[in-house]
N, C-alpha and C positions, 0 to 999 in steps of 0.2 A: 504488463501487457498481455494480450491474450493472444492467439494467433490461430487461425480457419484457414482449410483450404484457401488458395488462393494470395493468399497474402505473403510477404515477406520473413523473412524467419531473421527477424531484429528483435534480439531481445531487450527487455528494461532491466530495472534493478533488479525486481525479484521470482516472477515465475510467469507460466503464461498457460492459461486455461482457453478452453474451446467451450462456451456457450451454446448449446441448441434447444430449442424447445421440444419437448422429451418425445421420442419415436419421428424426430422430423427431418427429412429429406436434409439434405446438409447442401445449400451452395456456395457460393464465396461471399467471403466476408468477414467480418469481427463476430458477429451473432447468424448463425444459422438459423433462420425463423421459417415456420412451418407455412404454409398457403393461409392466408387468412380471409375466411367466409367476412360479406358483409353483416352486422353495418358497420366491425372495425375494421380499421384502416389502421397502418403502423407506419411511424413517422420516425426514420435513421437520422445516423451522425457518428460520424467516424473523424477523429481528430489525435491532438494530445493533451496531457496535462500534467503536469509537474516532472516533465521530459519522459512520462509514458504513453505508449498508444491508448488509447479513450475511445467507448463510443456510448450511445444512448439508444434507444431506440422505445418509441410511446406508443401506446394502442389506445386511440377513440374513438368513437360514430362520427366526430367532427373532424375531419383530417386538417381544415385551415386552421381550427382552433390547434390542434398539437403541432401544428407549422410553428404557427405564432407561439407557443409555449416553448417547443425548443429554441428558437433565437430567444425567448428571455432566459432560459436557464443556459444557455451558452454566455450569453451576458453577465451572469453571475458567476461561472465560472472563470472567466476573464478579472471580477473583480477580484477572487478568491485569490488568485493567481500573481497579483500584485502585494499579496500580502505572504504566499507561502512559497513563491519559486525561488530555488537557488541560482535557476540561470538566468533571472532576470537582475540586473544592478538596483533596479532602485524597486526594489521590492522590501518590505518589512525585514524578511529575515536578510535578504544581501546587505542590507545597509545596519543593522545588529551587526553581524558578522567583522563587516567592514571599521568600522568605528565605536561598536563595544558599548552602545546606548540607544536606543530611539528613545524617540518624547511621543508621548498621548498614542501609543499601541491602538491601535484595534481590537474591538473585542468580540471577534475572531483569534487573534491573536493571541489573546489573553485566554482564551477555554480553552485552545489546544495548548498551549504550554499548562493551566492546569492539568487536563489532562494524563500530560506528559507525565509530571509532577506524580500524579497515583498513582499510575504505572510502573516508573521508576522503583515508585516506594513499597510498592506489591512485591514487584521482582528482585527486591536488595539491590537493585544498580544493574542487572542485566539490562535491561532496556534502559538508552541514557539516551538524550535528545542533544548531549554534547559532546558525541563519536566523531562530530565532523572533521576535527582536525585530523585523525587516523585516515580519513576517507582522503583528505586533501596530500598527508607524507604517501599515501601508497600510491596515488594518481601521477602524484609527481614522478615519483621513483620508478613507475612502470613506464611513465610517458620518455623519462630519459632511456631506457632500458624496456623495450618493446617486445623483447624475445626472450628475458629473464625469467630464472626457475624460483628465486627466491627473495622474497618478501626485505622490506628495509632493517637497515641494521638494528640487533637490539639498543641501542645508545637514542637509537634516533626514534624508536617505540617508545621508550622511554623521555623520551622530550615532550612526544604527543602527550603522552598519558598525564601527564603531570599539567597538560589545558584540559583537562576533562575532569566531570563533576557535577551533575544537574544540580545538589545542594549550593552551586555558585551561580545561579540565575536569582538574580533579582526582578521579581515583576508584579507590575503593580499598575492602577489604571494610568499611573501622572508617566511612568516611564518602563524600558525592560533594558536590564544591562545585567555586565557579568561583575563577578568581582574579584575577577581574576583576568589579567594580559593576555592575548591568544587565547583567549576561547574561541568555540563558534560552533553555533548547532545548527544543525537537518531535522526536522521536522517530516521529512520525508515515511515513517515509519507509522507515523500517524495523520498527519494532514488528509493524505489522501482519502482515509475513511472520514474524516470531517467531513472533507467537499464532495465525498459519496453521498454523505447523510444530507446533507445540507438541500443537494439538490433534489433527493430523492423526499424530503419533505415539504419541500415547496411544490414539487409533483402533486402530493396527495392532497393539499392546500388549494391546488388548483382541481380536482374533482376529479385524479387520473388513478386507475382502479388498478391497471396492469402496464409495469413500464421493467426494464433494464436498464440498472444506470452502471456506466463499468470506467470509474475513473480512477484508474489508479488501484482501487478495490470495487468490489462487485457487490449491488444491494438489488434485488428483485422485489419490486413493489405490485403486489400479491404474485399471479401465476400467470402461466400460459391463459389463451384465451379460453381452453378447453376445460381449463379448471386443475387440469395437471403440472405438477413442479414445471421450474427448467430445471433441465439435466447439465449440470456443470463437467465438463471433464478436465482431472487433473492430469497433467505429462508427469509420467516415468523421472526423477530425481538422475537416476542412473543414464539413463536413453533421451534428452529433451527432445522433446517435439512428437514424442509419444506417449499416446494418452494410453493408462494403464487405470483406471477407476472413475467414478463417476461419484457427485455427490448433487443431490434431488436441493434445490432453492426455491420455496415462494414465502414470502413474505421475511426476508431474511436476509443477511449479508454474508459472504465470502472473503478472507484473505488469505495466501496461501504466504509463505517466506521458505525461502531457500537458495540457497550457494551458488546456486547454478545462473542464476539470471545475468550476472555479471562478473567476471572473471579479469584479474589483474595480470596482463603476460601471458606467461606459458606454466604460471604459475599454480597452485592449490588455493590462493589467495585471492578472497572476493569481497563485497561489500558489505554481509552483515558481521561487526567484527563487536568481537566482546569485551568490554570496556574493563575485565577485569584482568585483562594477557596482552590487550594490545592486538592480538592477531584476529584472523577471521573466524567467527563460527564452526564448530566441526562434531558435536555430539550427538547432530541430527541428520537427515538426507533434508528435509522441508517439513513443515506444521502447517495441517490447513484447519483452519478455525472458523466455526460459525458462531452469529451472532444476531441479535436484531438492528444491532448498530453495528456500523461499518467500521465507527472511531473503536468500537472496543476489538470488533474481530482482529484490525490492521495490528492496532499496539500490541495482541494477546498474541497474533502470531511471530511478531518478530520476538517478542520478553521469551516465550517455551522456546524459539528456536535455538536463542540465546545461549539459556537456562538449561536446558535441556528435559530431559522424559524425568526426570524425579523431580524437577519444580511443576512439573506440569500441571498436575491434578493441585495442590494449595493456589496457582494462576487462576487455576480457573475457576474457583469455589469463592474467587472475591468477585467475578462478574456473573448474576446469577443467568442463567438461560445459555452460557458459551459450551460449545461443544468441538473438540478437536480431533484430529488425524495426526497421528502425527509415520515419520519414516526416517525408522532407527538406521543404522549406517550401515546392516546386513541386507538392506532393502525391505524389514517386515514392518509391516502398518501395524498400530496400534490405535485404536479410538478409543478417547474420554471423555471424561466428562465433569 
């Protein structure tokens, strides 16, 4: 989620950035956009998606025609949405989850569990698409115990651990299951930049030069109207909701990952958790990763946040063009490449 003046300070899973288009006047809203001279016009949308705040915002000379384009790519994200929410029941992955098989997957479906699959195989298992059950013992545990300092017994980490394992996804066009009892994966780590990309392609399919697409992960398809980036600002790891850096987007996608977006309790325990301890993430402050694609920025920043600042640089020399931030745990930034 991102969060601008004016708006609510609800966070999502992973971090929340402030959008504006670079030297512009800032009012309320998900995106700060500058005064815009005819003949464009810019066409909003502020929503959610995959239980993150979302918004869109298009620039054309035809303002009906970017009407009508947003209700269709709102339309597509609704489909997308049926195939990757965890909080809907009869979505693709709720109904995986649920009963440990679908028949004839989507393929949608099927890229981002490949996807998944590289990633995984890049990072040695730091990034695993079948943490879910971890996410599901600590939800519980914090839900019984709402004011707790400490994380679930190691017995019952050990329960989780032993459903996790991406090398136990079976998928294929006729069906996707596990093959193992209690599994269950979130996709959540990468989806989001799929249905970043997804939308932000069918944008430029449709003849659209300059848009923001910010679902979940953030893709700027080219620049401001003026020809200059938008200026991304990322919040302080230590301080949320204050922004300490700024990082320049045109034609390019953002994901940030870090501890901070969701917190279990009263605890140190949050939702990126590393599949090789059971516990939460903690070698980093947050990773923010650029990319031309949204699906590699999302998976690369959660794998290095994982993984930590010595996987960092071998991450990112398997996706060519990725460039990261990362914030070691004394609060000094690092950039690679």
């Amino acid at each position: 989620m991102r969060i601008a003046e004016g708006m609510p300070a609800r966070m999502n899973r992973r971090h929340v950035l402030k959008i504006v288009a670079a030297a512009a006047a800032v009012p309320a809203g998900i995106f700060a956009l500058r005064e815009l001279a005819p003949p464009f016009a810019a066409e909003s949308w502020q929503g959610e998606s995959l239980g993150a705040r979302a918004a869109m915002t298009l620039w054309h000379p035809n303002a009906d025609f970017a009407r009508r384009t947003l209700l269709q790519m709102l339309a597509e994200v609704e489909r997308l949405e049926t195939i990757f929410s965890l909080y809907r029941p009869e979505s693709e992955i709720s109904r995986l989850n649920r009963d440990g098989r679908i028949i004839a997957p989507s393929s949608d479906l099927l890229t981002v569990l490949e996807a998944a699959r590289h990633i995984a195989d890049v990072s040695g298992g730091a990034f695993d698409p079948t943490v879910q059950p971890l996410w599901n013992l600590y939800a519980s545990h914090f839900r019984l115990r709402p004011l707790a300092t400490e994380g679930p017994a190691p017995d019952d980490i050990d329960r989780a651990l032993r459903r996790i394992g991406y090398a136990a996804i079976d998928a294929g066009p006729s069906s996707v299951g596990f093959a193992r009892p209690g599994m269950a994966v979130t996709l959540n780590g990468i989806a989001q930049g799929y249905i970043t990309d997804r939308i932000a392609d069918l944008l430029r399919q449709e003849g659209f030069g300059h848009a923001m697409v910010e679902l979940g992960e953030t893709r700027a398809l080219g620049a401001a109207i003026d020809g200059t980036p938008f200026s991304v600002g990322l919040q302080n790891p230590r301080a949320p909701g204050f922004i300490d850096r700024h990082i320049a987007l045109a034609e390019s996608a953002l994901s940030v990952s870090g501890g901070y977006g969701t917190r279990f309790g009263n605890s140190q325990s949050h939702h990126i958790f590393d599949p090789a301890t059971g516990l939460s993430a903690a070698r980093l402050l947050d990773v923010a990763v650029t990319h031309p694609r949204a699906i590699v920025a999302d998976a690369l920043s959660t794998a290095i946040y994982v993984a930590g600042e010595a996987a960092a640089t071998h991450l990112l020399a398997a996706y060519s063009g990725a460039l990261a931030q990362i914030t070691r745990t004394d609060g000094t930034h690092m950039s690679l490449a």
